[in-house]
N, C-alpha and C positions, 0 to 999 in steps of 0.2 A: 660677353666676356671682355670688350673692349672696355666698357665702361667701368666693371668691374678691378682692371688690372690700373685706371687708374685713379681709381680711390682706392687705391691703395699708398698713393702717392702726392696724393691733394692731401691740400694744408688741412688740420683740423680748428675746432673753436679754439683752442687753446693756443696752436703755434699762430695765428690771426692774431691773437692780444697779444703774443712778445712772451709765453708763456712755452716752457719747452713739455712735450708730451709726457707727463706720469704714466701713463700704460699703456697700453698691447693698443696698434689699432686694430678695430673689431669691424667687420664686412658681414653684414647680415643676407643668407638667401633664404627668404622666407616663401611659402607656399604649401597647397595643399598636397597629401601622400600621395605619390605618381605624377607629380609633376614635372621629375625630372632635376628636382633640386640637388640631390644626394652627388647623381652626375654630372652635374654642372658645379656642384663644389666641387669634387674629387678632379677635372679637369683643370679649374683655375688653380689647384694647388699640383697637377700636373706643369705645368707651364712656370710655374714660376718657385718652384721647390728649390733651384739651383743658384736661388739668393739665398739662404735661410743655410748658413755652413753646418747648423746641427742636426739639420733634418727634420720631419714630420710626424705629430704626434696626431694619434689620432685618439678619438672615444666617442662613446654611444652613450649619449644622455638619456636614452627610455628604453624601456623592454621593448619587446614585437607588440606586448596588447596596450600599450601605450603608457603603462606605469612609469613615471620617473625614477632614475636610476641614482640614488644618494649621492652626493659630491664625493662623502669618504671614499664611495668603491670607486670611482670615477679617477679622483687624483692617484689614490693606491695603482691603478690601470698605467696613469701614466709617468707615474716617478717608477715604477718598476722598467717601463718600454724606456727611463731614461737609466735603470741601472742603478736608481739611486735607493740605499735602502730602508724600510720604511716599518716603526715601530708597531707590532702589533698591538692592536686594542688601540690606538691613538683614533681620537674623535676628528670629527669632520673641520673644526678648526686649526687643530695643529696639524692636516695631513695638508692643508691648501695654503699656509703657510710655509710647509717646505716644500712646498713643488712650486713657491714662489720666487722661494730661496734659490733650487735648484733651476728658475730659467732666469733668474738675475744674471747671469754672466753668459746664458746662450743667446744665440740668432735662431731659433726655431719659428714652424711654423705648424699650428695648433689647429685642429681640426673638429669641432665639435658635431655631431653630427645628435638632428632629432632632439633638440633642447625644447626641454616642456617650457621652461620659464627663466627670465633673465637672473634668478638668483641663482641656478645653477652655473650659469656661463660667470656671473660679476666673480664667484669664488672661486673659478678657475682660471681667470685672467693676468697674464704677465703683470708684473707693474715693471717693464722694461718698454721703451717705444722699439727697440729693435730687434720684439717679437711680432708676427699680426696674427691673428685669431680669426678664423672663418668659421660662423656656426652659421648652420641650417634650423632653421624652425619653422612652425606651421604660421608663428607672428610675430609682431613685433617682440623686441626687448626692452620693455617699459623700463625708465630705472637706469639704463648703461646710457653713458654719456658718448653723444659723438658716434653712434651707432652708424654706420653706412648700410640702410638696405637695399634688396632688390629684390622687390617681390614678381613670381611667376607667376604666368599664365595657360595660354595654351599655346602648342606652335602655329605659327600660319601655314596657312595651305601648301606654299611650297615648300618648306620644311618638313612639314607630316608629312608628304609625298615622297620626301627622298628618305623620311625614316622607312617606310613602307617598303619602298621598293631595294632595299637591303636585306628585307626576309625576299620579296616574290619576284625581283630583278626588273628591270626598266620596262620589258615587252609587256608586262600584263595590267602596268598604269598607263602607258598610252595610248594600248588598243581598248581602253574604256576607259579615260579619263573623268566623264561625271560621274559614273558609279564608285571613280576610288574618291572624287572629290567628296562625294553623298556618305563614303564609309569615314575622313577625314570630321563631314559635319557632325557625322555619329556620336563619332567618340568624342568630339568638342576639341581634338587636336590636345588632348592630354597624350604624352607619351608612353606612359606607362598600359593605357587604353589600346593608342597603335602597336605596342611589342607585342601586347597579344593579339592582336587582330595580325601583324604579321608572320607570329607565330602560327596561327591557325592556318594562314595560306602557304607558307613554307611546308608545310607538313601535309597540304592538298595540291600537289602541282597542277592538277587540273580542274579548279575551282577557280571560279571566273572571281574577280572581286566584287563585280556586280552580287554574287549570292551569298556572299558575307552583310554586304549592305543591306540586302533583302531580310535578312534571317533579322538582324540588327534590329533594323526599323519594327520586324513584326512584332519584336521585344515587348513595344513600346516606352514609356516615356519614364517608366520604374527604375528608380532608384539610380546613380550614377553611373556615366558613362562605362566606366571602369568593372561595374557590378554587374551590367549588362553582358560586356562582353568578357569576363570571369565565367557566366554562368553558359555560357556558348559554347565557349572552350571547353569548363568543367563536364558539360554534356556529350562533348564530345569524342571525350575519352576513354580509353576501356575499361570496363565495370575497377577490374582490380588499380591498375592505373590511377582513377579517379579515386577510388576508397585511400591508396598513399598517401594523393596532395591533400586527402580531406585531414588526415592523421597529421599529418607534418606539421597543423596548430598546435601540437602536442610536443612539439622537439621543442628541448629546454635553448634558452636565448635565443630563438629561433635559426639554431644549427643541428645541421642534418648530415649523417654518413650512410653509409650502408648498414652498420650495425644498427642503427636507431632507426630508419625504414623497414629494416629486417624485423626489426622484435614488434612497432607498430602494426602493423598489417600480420604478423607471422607468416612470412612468407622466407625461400630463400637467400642468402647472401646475393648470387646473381640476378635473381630476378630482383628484387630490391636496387641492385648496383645501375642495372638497365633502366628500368624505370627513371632514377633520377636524372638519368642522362637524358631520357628524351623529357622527362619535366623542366629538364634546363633550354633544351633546345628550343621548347616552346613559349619558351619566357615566363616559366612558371617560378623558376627557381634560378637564382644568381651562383656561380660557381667563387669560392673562395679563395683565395691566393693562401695556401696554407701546402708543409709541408706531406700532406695527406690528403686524400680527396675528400672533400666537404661540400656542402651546399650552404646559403640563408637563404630563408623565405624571405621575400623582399618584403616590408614593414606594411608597404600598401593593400597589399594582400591577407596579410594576418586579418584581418577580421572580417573577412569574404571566405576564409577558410574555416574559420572558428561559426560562423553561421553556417554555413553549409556540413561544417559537420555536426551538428547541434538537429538539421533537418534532417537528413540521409542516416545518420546515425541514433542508436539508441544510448542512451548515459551508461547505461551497462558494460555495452560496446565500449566506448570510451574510457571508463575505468579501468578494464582488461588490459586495452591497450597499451594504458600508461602504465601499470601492477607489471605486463611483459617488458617493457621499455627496461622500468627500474631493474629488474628481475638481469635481462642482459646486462644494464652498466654493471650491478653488483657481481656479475662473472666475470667480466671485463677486468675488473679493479683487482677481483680475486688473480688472476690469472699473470695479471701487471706486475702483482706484488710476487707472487709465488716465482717468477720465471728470476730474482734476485735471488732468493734461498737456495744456490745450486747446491751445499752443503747439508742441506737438511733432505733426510730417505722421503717425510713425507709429504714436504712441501709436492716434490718430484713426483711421489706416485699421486698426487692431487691434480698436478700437471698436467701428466699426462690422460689419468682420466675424461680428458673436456676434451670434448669437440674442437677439432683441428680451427675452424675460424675463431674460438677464441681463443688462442695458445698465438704470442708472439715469438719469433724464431730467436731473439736476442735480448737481454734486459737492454740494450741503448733500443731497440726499435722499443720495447716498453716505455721507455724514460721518453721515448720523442712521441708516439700515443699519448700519454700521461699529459705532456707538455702542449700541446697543441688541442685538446679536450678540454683542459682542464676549464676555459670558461663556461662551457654546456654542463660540465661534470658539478661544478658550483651553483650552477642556476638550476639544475637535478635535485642536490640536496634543496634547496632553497625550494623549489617548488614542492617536490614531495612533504616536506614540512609544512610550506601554506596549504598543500591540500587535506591536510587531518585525517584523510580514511584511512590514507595506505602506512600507518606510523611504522608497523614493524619492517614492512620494505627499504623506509625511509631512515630506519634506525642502524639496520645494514649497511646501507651506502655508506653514509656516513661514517660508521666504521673502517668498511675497506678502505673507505676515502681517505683517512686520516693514517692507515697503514702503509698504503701503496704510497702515497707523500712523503711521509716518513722515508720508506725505505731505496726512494730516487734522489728526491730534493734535502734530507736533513731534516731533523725537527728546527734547527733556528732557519731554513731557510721555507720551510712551508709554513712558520710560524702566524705571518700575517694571514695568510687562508684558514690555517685552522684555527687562529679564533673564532673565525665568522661560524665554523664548522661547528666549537663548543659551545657557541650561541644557540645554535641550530638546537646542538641536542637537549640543551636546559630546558627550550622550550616544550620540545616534545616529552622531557620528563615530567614537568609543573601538569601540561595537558592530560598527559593519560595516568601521574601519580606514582610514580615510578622514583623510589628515594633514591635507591641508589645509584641509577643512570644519574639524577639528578645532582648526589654528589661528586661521582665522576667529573662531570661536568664545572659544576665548582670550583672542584679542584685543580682543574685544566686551567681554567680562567684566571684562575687567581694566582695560578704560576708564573701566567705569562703578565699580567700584572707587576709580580714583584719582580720579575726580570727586567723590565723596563721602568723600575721606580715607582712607580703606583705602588705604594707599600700599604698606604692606610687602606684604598682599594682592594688590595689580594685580602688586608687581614679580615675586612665585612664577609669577605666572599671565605674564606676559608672558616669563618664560626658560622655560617651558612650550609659549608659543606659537612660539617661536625655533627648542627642536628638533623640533617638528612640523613647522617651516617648512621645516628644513633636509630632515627624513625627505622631506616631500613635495617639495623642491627647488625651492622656491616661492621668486623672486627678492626678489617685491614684501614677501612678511610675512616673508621674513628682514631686509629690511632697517628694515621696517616696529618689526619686534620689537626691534630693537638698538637704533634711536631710541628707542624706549619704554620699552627698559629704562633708557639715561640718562636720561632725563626721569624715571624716578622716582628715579635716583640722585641726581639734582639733587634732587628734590623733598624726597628724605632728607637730606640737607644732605653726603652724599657726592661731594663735588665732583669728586676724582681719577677717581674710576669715572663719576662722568659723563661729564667731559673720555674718559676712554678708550672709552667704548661707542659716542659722539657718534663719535670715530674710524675707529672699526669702521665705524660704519654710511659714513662719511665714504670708508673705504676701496672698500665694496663700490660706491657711487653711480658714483666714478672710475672703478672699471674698467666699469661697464657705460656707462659715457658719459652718466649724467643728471645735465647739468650743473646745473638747476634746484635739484635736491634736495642735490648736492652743493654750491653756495652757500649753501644755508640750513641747512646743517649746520657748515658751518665759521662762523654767526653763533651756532649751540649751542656749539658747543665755546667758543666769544669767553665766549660767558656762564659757563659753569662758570670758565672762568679767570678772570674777575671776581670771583666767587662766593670764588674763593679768593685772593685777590689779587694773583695773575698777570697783572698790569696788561700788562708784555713781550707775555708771547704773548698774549695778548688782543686787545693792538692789534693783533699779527698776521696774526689770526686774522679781526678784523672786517676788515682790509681785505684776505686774501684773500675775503673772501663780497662787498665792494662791487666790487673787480676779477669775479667771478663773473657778479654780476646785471646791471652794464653789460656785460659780454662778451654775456648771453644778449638785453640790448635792456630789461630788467625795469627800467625809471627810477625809479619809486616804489621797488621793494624796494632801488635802489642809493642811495637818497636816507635812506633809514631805516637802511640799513648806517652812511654816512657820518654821521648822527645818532649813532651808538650810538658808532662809533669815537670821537666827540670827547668824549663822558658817558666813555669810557673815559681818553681822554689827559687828562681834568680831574682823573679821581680818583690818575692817574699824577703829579698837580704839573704836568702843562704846558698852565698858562690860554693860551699863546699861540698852542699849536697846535691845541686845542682850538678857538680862536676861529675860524682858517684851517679849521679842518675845517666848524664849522659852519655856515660863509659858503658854500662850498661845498657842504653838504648843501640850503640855501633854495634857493642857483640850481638843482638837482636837483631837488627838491622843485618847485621853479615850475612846472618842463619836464614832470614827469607829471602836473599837472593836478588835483592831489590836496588838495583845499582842506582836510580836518582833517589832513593830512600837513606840508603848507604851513603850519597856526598851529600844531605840534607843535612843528616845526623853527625856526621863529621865537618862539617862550616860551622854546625853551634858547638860542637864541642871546642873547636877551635877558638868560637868566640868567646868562650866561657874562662878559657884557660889566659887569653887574654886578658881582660878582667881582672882574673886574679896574677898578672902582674909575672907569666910565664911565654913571652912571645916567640921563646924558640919552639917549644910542644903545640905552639898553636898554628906557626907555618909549616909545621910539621903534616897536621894533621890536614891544613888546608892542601898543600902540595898533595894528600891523600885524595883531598874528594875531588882536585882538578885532574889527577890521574885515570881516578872509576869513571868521569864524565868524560876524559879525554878530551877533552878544550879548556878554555880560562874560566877560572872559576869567576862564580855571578858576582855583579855588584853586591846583591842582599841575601839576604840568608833565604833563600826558598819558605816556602809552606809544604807541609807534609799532606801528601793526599788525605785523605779521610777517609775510614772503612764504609763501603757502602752495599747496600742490602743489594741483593744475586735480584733479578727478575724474573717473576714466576714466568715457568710455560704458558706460551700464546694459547689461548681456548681453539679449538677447534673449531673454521669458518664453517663447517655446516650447522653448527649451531648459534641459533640467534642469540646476542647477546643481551644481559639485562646489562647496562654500560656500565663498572665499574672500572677505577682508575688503575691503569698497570703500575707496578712499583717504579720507582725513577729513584735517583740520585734526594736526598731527606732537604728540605731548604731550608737557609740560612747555611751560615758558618759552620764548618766540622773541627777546624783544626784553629788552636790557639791563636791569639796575634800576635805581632811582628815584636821580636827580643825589643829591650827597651834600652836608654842607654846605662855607660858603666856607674855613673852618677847614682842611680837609683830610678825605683822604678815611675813608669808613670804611665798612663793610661792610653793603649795603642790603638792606630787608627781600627774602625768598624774595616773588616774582610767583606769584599764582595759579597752578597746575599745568592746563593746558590738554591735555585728553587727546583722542585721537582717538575719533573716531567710526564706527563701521566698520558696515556690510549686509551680510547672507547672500546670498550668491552660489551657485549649483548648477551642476553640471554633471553629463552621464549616469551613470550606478551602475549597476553590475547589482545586482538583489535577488539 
């Protein structure tokens, strides 16, 4: 530790040559799993955290079975732990880029923990010197300059003694000191070797240490210290007991609660909750600093556990186990979401049908479950999808997954998780052939795409989702897809192909008789021919969609139409019809009741009247719509919302879904652009690209 705290403070190659540091400096503790590196990093950043004014980031560079862990989810971990927020769909380049951005002006201190390889560390690395960077790994960091390691070993004798005698107390190392020394050579004075060996004597008070050593030694000479005395322990615990720690290779990111020991084993809540406790006590399992009680299998272990249960156990067994695991989160999720719907009769009587342990007594204790799960609940969907057997389980989850998010966090704010999530299901639809999950899925993708600019991206992905729609015959995401293809047409400043896909979709609504969607398509189409200055059909076009929305009874959306046609007959040269139009759009406007609708349509009338060279009837009318909004009327003239389609009823969670997209708000642009000026017209900036939003939806599958 000494040496360690100061190279942290010794000059590097760079400040030697007169050269000021470009980055992070990086303190390497490299060594094999159980060697105690983990804690011995987490202590030097104990100690010296109270330089570092921003605080301690941490992240887990590998799974439990040792896979490495993407830089994207990696930085995503930690710009979120800094609050900073982070573009869904964004690649592993732009996401370590602003988490570069984001520690340019901090003092933190960065904690990598289990780094497979120095290109995951170089991409996470400050380029600030007055950050330092502590990673843990099994070796070097080939590649990062100026690297400071310290590689582990074993302890010495005296140090494994006094680890020792923390489980079994001072009397029972000195009234036999060569037999604790003989259990010290055992284990080769790994620590992780002695916490079970002192677990096993803490939990024997009358177990000499000489007959640990004895057992030890009869082992023989197989396989590592570590594996030895795993297999001691593992033997000597009770049938059910033992069958837990073997399952617990099984708990997703390797985190364990009671729920997820419960459904592993089938056993109940208590006897599950018990067990862990005494698996912790025995140094089998690490307790978590979390707002709920948790466990992690400690990394060194994972694959002493995953062998032992691969022996002891049959695959059969093991697949059970994990079918019940998922089987539980998807009640769990069901339950999380259902305990928000307090207004809905059946959310309620769904409720309350389940079993008292999973029913949360509050939606905030839901929201704080939800939150503190949610990296197990991710590495759940992620694994049940690499596993391939369990798909329709796995189809579920992810379901609930993306509901119960939804309905705590926001869809913009679980956005970055569920794309991973509509990744998830694309795959499992391509796999088992499934179009319309798979358009679902497309469609989700490619929303969140063009919310974040990726326009040319959403539009690949949205004529992806069109012939999935069409394979599966899907009425709603073919027509769903044609809209979204011109909306990104439009969004690309392709107006022709807007105007025609806005058509299309225009075509398919008529013949099925939805008249709703069919009105507020013929207001798209209005707009691309704006966009290109097809003033003609424009107008034509808006007042087939305000003929539409009075035919269906919609006052508001006919009063917004009639708004938009007269922004259009103004930028056509005709202030007079224009002015008839928008006189007529306020008494519409009155009638639905719609007070920012109402000062919307009374600022353009106002402006209109201006124009034509009448500025007492136009503070007239603006004195009007600062009266309905009761504050100072806006610098610009607002946009009028856009009519947009009702969402169908949620399917019923006992039924599995086939994943089709739930309705969302139509993407691109609904409503006209911005008046132009008195001079005449000219071509107004591109509106926000407003994209749908779409839910996983399921229905039965065979495996």
């Amino acid at each position: 530790m000494k040496e360690l705290r100061a190279d942290i403070e010794r000059a590097g190659l760079d400040t030697i040559s007169g050269k000021k540091a470009p980055r992070a400096r990086v303190l390497l503790i490299a060594g094999r799993p159980g060697s105690g590196r983990t804690a011995l990093a987490e202590e030097l950043v104990r100690q010296v955290a109270d330089r570092y004014r921003d605080g301690v980031l941490r992240a887990r560079l590998a799974e439990p079975d040792g896979t490495p862990v993407p830089v994207e989810r990696a930085a995503r971990e930690l710009l979120t732990a800094l609050d900073v927020p982070t573009p869904p769909g964004a690649d592993e380049d732009d996401l370590a880029a602003l988490l570069r951005q984001a520690l340019a002006e901090r003092r933190v201190l960065l904690l990598l923990d289990d780094a497979a390889g120095a290109e995951q560390v170089d991409a996470l690395l400050p380029d600030t010197p007055r950050c330092l960077l502590v990673a843990v790994s099994a070796g070097p960091l080939t590649g990062i300059a100026d690297v400071r390691p310290c590689t582990l070993g074993g302890l010495d004798t005296k140090s494994a003694l006094e680890l020792l005698s923390r489980y079994t107390g001072s009397v029972r190392i000195t009234v036999d000191p060569r037999s604790a020394e003989g259990l010290v050579e055992a284990c080769q004075g790994q620590p992780a070797a002695l916490n079970l060996a002192g677990g096993w004597l803490a939990a024997r008070p009358k177990a000499a240490v000489a007959d640990l050593a004895k057992q030890l030694h009869a082992e023989g000479d197989e396989g590592s210290p570590l594996s030895r005395v795993f297999r001691l322990v593992h033997a000597a615990l009770p049938a059910p007991a033992a069958r837990i720690l073997r399952l617990l290779c099984l708990a997703p990111a390797g985190l364990a609660d009671a729920h997820t020991a419960s459904a592993l084993a089938g056993c109940s809540m208590g006897a599950a909750r018990t067990t862990l406790d005494d698996l912790a006590a025995l140094g089998l399992l690490r307790t978590v600093d979390s707002p709920l009680p948790q466990y992690e299998v400690p990394a060194c272990l994972y694959p002493l556990l995953r062998a032992a249960a691969e022996t002891h156990d049959r695959p059969a067994e093991l697949q059970l186990a994990r079918a019940r695991m998922l089987e539980r989160t998807v009640r769990l999720l069901q339950s999380c979401r259902a305990i928000t719907e307090t207004d809905n009769p059946q959310a309620r009587e769904k409720l309350q049908g389940m079993p008292s342990a999973l029913r949360f007594p509050t939606p905030r204790a839901a929201a704080d479950w939800l939150r503190v799960r949610r990296p197990a609940l991710l590495a759940s969907a992620r694994l049940a999808v690499a596993d391939g057997e369990l798909d329709t389980l796995a189809r579920r989850l992810m379901s609930q997954l993306v509901r119960a998010m939804v309905a705590h966090f926001g869809t913009q704010a679980a956005a970055p998780d569920l794309y991973g999530v509509h990744r998830l299901v694309l795959d499992v639809a391509e796999r088992r052939n499934l179009p319309r999950e798979k358009a679902a899925a497309l469609l989700n993708l490619a929303d969140v795409d063009a919310r974040t600019g990726r326009t040319a991206e959403a539009l690949v992905r949205y004529r992806a989702a069109l012939d999935a729609g069409r394979e599966a015959n899907d009425p709603y995401a073919i027509g769903r897809a044609m809209e979204s293809v011109g909306g990104a047409h439009l969004e690309l400043g392709d107006y022709d192909r807007a105007a025609d896909w806005f058509g299309r979709g225009l075509a398919q609504r008529l013949a099925r008789d939805e008249r709703a969607d069919a009105a507020r398509l013929y207001g798209r189409i209005a707009t691309a021919h704006t966009y290109a200055g097809r003033y003609g059909e424009a107008q034509r076009a808006w007042r087939a969609a305000a003929a539409g929305h009075r035919k269906n009874g919609d006052v508001g959306a006919h009063a917004r139409a009639l708004s938009e046609l007269a922004r259009v007959q103004e930028y056509a040269g005709r202030p007079e019809e224009s002015l008839r139009t928008c006189q007529e759009a306020v008494e519409w406007a009155g009638r639905a009741e719609d007070t920012r609708l109402q000062a919307a349509v009374q600022l353009r009338l106002a402006d209109t009247l201006e124009r034509l060279g009448d500025p007492v009837a136009a503070g007239l009318h603006r004195g009007a719509a600062e009266r309905i909004l009761g504050e100072e009327p806006p610098a610009r003239d607002p946009e009028p919302e856009s009519s947009e389609p009702e969402p169908e009823p949620e399917p019923e969670s006992g039924s599995e879904p086939e994943s089709g997209p739930e309705p969302g708000p139509a993407s691109g642009p609904a409503s006209g652009p911005v008046a132009g000026p008195a001079a005449g017209p000219e071509r107004p900036d591109l509106p926000e690209h407003r994209a749908n939003t779409c839910e996983i939806r399921s229905t039965p599958a065979e495996d």
